[in-house]
Legacy VTK file of the C-alpha trace (Angstrom):
# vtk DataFile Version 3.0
C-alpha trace
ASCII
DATASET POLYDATA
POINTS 298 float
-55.318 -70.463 -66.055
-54.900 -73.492 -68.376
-51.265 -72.236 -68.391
-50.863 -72.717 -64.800
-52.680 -76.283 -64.139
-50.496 -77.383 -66.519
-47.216 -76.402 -64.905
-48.880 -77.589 -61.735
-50.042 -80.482 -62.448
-47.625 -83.488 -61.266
-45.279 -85.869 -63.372
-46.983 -89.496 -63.530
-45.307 -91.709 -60.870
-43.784 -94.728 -62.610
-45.483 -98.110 -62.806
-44.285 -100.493 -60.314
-43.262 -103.716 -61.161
-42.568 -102.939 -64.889
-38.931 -104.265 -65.728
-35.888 -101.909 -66.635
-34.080 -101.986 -69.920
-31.093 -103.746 -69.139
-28.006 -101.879 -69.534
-25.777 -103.301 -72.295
-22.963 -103.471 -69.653
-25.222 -106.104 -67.809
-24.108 -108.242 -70.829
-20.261 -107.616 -70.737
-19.648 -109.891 -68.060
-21.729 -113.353 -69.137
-20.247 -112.407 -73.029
-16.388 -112.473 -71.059
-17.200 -115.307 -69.291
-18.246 -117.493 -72.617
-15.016 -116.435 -74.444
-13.243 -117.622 -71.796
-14.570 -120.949 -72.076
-14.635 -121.218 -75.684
-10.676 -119.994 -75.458
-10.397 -122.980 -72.798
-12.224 -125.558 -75.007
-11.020 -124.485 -78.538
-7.136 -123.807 -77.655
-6.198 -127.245 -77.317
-8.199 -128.480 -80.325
-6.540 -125.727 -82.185
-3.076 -126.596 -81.087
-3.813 -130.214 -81.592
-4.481 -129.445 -85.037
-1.776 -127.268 -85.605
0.900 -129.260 -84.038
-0.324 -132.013 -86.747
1.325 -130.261 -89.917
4.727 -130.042 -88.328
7.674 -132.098 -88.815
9.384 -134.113 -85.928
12.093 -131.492 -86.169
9.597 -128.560 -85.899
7.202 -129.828 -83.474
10.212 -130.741 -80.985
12.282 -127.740 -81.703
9.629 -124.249 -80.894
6.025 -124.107 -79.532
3.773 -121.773 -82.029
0.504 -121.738 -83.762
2.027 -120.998 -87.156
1.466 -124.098 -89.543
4.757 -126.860 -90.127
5.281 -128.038 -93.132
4.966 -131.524 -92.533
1.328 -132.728 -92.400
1.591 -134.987 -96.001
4.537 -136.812 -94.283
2.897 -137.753 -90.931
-0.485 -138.487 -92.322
1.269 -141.098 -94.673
3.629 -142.205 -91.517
0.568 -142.409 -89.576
-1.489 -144.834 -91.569
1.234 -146.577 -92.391
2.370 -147.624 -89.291
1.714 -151.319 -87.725
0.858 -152.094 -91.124
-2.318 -150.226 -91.306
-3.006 -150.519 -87.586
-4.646 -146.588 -87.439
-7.415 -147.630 -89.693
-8.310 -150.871 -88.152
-8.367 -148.309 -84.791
-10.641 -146.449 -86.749
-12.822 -148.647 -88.087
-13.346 -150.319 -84.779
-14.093 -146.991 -83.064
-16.991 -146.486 -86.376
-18.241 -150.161 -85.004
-18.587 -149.197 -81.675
-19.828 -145.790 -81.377
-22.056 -146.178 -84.774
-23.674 -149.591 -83.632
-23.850 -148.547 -79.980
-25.200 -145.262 -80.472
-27.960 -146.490 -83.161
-28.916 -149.534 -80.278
-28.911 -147.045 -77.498
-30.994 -144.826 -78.843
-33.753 -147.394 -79.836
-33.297 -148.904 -76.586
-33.701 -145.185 -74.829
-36.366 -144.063 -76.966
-38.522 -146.790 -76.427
-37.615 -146.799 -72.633
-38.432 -143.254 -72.242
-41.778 -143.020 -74.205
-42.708 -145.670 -71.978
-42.327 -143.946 -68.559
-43.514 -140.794 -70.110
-46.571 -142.084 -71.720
-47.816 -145.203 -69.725
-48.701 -145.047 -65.890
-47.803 -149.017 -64.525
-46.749 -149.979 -60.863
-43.433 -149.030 -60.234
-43.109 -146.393 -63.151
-41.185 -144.286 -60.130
-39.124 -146.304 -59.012
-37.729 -147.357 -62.347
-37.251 -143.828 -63.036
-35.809 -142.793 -59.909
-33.036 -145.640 -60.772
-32.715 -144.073 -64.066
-31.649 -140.671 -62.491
-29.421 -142.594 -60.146
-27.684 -143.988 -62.727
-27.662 -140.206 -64.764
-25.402 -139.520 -61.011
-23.462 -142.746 -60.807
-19.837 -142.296 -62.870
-19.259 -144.185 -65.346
-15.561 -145.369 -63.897
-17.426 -147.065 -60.893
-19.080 -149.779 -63.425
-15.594 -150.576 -65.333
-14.237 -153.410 -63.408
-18.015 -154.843 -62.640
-19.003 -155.195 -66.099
-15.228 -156.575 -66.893
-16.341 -159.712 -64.136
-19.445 -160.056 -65.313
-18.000 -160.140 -69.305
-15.322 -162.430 -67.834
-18.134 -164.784 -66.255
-20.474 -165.175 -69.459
-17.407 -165.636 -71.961
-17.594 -161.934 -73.511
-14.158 -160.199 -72.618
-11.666 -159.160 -74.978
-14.850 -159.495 -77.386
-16.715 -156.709 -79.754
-19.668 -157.945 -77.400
-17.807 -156.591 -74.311
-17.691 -153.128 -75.147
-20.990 -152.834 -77.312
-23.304 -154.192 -74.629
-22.429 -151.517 -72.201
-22.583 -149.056 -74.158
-26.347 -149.903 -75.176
-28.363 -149.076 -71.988
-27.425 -145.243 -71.156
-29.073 -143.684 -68.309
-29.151 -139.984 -69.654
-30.399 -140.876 -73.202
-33.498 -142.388 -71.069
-33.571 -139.373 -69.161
-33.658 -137.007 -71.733
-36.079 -139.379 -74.073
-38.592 -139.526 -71.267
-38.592 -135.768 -70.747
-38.299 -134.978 -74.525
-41.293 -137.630 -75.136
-43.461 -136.000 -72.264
-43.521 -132.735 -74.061
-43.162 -133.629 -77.775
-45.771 -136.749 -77.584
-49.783 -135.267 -76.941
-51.886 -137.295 -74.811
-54.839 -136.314 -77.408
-52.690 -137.309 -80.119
-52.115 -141.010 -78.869
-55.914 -140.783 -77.762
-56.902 -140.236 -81.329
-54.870 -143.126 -82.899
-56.401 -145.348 -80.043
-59.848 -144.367 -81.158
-58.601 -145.083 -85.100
-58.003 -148.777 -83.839
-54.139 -148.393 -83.560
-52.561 -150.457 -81.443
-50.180 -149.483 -79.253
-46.800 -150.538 -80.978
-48.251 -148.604 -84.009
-49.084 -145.625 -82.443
-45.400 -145.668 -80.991
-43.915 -146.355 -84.232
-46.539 -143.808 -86.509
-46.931 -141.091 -84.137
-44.890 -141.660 -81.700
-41.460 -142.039 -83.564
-41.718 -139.186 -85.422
-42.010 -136.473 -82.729
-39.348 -137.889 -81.107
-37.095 -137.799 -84.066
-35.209 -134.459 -82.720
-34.635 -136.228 -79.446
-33.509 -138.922 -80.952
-31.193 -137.190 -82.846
-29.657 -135.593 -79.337
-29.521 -138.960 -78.009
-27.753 -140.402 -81.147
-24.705 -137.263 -81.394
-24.456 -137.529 -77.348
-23.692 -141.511 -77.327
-21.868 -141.288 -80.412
-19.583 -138.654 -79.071
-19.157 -140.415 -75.602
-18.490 -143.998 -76.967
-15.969 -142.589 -79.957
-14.305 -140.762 -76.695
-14.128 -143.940 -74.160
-11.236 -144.899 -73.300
-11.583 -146.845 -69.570
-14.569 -149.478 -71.059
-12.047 -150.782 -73.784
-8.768 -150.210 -72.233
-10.010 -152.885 -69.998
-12.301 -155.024 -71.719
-9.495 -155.776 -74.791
-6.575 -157.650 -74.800
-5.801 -157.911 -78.672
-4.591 -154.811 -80.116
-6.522 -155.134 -83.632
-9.831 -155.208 -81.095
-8.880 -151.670 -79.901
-11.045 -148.071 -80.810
-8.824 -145.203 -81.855
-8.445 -143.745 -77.856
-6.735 -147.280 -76.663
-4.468 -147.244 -79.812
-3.343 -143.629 -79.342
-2.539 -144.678 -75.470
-0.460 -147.437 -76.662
1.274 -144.864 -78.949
2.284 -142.628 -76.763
3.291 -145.084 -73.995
5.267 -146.215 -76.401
6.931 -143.044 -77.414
8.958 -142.742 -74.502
11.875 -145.100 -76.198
10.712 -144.437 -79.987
9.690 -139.718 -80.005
8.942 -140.163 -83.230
5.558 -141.865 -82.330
4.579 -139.221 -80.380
3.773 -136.873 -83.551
1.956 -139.792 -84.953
0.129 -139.640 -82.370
-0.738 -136.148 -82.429
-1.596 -136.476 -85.664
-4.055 -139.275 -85.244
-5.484 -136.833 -82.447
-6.243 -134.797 -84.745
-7.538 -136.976 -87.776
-9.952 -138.505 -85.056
-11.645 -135.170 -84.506
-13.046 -135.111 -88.469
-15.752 -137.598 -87.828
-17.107 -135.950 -84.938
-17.140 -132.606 -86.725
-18.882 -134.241 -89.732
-21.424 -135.823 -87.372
-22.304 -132.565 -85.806
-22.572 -130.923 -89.325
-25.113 -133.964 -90.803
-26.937 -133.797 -87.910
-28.074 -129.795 -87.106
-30.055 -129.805 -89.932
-32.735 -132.081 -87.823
-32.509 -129.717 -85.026
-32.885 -126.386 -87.320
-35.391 -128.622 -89.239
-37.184 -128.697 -85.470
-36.629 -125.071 -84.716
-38.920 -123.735 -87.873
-41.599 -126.293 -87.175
-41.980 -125.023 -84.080
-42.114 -121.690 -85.188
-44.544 -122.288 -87.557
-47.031 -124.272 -85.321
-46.673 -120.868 -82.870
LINES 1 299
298 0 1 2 3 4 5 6 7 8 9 10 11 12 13 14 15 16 17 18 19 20 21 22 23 24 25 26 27 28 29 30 31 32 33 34 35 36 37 38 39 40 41 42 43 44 45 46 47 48 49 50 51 52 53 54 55 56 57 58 59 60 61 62 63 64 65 66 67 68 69 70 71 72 73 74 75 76 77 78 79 80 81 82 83 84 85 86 87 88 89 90 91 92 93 94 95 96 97 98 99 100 101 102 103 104 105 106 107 108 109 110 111 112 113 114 115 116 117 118 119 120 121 122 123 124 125 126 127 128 129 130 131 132 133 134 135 136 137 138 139 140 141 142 143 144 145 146 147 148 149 150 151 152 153 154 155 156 157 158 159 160 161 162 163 164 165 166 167 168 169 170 171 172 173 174 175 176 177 178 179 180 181 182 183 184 185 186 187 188 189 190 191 192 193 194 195 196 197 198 199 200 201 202 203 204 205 206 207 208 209 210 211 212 213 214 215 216 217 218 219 220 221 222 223 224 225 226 227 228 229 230 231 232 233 234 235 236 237 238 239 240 241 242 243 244 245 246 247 248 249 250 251 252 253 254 255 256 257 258 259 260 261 262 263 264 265 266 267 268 269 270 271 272 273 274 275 276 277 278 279 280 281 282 283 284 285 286 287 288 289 290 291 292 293 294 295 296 297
């Protein structure tokens, strides 16, 4: 009898609403599509820095990935040329992206705690001008900010490219939604009720729970300022004022009567890609740093 109400008693029906294993072929497709666009990114980089060790003859002569035999050669061509005019391009680029990055992220993160952490009349509309500024390209404001430079005395100046470069919509953006979740109310509550005042609790509590922010904000305007082109192209005039993009231009518009400058310009492609890889490497350890913290307070 026991026999028989077990081989007639029904299967359980399965729970609705619990969630399928996914398949691993579900996966296959997002995988494909990320090596594409790695391949996309990463090709030209890699051919950039291959093409860099060749020789005039070699680089001109077949198209491969296989390394030339001339990278000693047009690394001392290339800083040797202009009389030293690729480091001054250098340097220049460090004083612009360095100094404008470290400004705009003060500027940002100060900006951004403030719309995230204190309620004052128009707190919206300032932020809704931030986010139409996140949508507004940056090749609209160009020739502006080149009239208003020209009108205060500033073009062809340092001053011309740095002061743009210090207000940037997205870094107040992302500090105002980074400080909204990073930054407790109770926190700032319990400082207040220690008798801190409000610049201290910014610069003691505040400050340091936005240092992984920061840190974003810092690589993302370094990155973007290093990488400008239109700003200085036509804010300077004098070529020992010009970042490493405007100098490369003027190489290769140049190498149409003189090839020979267009491997040193390849070349400086390339060596202008090492600072931004040593950036990134120096900086993940904050954001790994973050990671575990947050690990550990779960």
């Amino acid at each position: 009898m026991a026999a028989l109400d077990t081989a007639t008693t029904p299967a359980p029906a399965p729970v609705r609403g619990r969630p399928h294993p996914r398949r691993p072929r579900a996966k296959v497709l997002p995988t494909a599509v990320l090596l594409l666009g790695a391949l996309y990114c990463l090709v030209p980089v890699a051919w950039v820095l291959v093409a860099s060790t060749k020789s005039r003859g070699e680089l001109f002569s077949t198209f491969t990935f296989a390394p030339g035999t001339g990278l000693l050669e047009n690394l001392r061509d290339l800083f040797a040329y202009g009389d030293g005019a690729f480091p001054l391009w250098a340097a220049n680029s460090l004083v612009f992206a360095g100094v404008g990055a470290v400004l705009s992220t003060l500027v940002s993160t100060a900006f951004g705690y403030a719309l995230a952490k204190y309620d004052f009349p128009g707190r919206n509309a300032i932020f809704y001008a931030v986010l139409g500024g996140v949508l507004l390209p940056g090749i609209t404001l160009a020739i502006p900010q080149y009239l208003l430079m020209t009108k205060i005395g500033l073009a062809g100046t340092y001053w011309s490219v740095l002061l743009p470069s210090i207000i940037s919509p997205f870094g107040i953006y992302l500090s105002r939604v980074y400080a909204g979740a990073a930054v407790p109310d109770e926190t700032m509550e319990a400082a207040r009720i220690d008798g801190a005042g409000e610049w201290r609790t910014f610069t003691a509590i505040g400050l340091p729970m936005l240092l992984p922010g920061m840190v974003t904000v810092f690589m993302l305007q370094f990155v973007g300022i290093w990488n400008n082109f239109l700003l200085p192209f036509v804010m300077l005039s004098d070529e020992r004022h010009y970042p490493l993009t405007v100098g490369l231009y003027t190489l290769l518009a140049k190498g149409s009567g003189e090839p020979a400058l267009y491997s040193l310009a390849i070349v400086g492609a390339a060596v202008s890609i090492v600072p931004l890889i040593a950036l990134l490497l120096l900086l993940q350890r904050f954001w790994r740093v973050d990671l575990v913290s947050g690990g550990l307070k779960g």
